[in-house]
C-alpha positions in Angstrom: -42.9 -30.2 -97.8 -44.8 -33.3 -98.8 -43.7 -32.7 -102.2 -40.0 -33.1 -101.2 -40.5 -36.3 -99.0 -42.5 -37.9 -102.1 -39.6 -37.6 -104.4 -36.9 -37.8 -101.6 -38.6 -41.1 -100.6 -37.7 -42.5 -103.7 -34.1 -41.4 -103.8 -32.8 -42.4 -100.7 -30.8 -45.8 -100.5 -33.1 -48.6 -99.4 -30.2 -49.2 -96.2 -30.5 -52.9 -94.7 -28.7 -51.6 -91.5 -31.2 -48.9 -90.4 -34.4 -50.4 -89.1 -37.8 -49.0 -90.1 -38.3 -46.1 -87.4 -34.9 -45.4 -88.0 -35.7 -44.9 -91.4 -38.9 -43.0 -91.0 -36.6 -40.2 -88.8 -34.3 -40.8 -91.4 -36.0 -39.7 -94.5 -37.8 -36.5 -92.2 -34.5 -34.9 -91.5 -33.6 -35.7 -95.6 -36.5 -34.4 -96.5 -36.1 -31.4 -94.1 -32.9 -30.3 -95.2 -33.8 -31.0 -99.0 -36.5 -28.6 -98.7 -34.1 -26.2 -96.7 -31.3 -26.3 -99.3 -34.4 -25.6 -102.3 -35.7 -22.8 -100.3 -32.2 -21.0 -99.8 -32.4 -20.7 -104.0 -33.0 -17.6 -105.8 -36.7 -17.0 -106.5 -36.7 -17.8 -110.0 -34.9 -20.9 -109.3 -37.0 -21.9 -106.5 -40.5 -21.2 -108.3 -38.9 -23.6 -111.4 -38.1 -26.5 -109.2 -41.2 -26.1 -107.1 -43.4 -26.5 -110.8 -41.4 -29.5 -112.1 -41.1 -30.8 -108.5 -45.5 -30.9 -107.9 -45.6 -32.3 -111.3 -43.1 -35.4 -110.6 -44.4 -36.2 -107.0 -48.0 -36.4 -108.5 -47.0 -38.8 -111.2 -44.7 -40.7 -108.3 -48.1 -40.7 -106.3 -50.0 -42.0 -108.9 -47.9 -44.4 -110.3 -47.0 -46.1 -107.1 -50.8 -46.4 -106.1 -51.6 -49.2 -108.2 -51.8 -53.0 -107.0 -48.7 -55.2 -106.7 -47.5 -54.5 -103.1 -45.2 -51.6 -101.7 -42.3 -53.8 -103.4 -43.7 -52.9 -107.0 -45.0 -49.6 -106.0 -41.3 -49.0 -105.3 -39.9 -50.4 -108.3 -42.9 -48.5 -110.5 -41.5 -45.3 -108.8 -37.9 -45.9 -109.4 -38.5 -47.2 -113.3 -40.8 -43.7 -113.7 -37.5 -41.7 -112.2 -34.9 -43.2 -114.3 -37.9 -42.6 -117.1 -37.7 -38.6 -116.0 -33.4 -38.9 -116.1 -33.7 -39.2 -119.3 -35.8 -36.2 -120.1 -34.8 -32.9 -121.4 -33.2 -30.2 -119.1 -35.3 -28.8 -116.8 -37.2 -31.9 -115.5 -33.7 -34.2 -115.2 -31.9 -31.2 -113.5 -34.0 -31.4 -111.1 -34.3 -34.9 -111.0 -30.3 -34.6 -110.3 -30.5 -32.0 -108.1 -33.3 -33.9 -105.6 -30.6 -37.2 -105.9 -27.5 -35.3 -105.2 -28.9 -33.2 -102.5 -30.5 -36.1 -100.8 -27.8 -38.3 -101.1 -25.2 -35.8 -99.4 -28.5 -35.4 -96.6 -29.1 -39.2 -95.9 -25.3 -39.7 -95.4 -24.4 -36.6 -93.1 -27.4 -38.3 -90.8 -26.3 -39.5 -87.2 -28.1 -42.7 -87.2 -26.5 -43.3 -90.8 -22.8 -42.0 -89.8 -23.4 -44.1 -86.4 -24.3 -47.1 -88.4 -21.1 -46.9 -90.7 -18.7 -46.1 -88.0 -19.9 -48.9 -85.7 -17.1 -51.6 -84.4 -19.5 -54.5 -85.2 -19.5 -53.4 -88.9 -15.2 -52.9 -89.3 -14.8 -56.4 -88.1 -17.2 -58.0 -90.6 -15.4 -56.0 -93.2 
């Protein structure tokens, strides 16, 4: 859902080791499962976090349109998120629950697990 990839988009770690196609597949098979893992919620649940999640991807969307580059576009997004951590209940739990359910996503991803487990990255460590 374009909703989910708006705010999952945000939430993902900017990874230096993935390049940017990698990333692009990346973030749609985050976004994918996000928006599976929502879906497999209880109505009433779902319809909650479907309202506060159009509302929060629109004011992403907006915020991040201005002028300054894709670099402050991304750092107007992520300031607006840690603004919406902050809030009350229902908009931060599901700020949390986009963050921890894309976190868990973008690091059971193969190009991700691949990218960790690699022997070039063990001997620089």
């Amino acid at each position: 859902m374009v909703v989910d990839r708006v705010i999952v988009a945000i939430l993902i770690p900017a990874w230096p080791l993935l390049d940017s196609e990698e990333k692009q597949v990346a973030l749609t098979e985050v976004t994918s499962s996000v928006t599976r893992a929502i879906a497999g919620a209880p109505f009433h649940l779902c319809l909650a976090i479907r309202s506060v999640s159009i509302f929060v991807s629109l004011c992403i969307f907006f915020l991040s349109a201005g002028a300054g580059g894709p670099l402050a576009s991304a750092r107007r997004a992520e300031g607006f998120c840690n603004i919406l951590n902050r809030l009350p209940a229902p908009i931060s739990s599901v700020m949390r629950l986009y963050r921890s359910t894309a976190l868990v996503a973008f690091y059971e991803q193969a190009l991700v697990v691949a990218k960790l487990l690699a022997p070039d990255r063990k001997r620089k460590a």
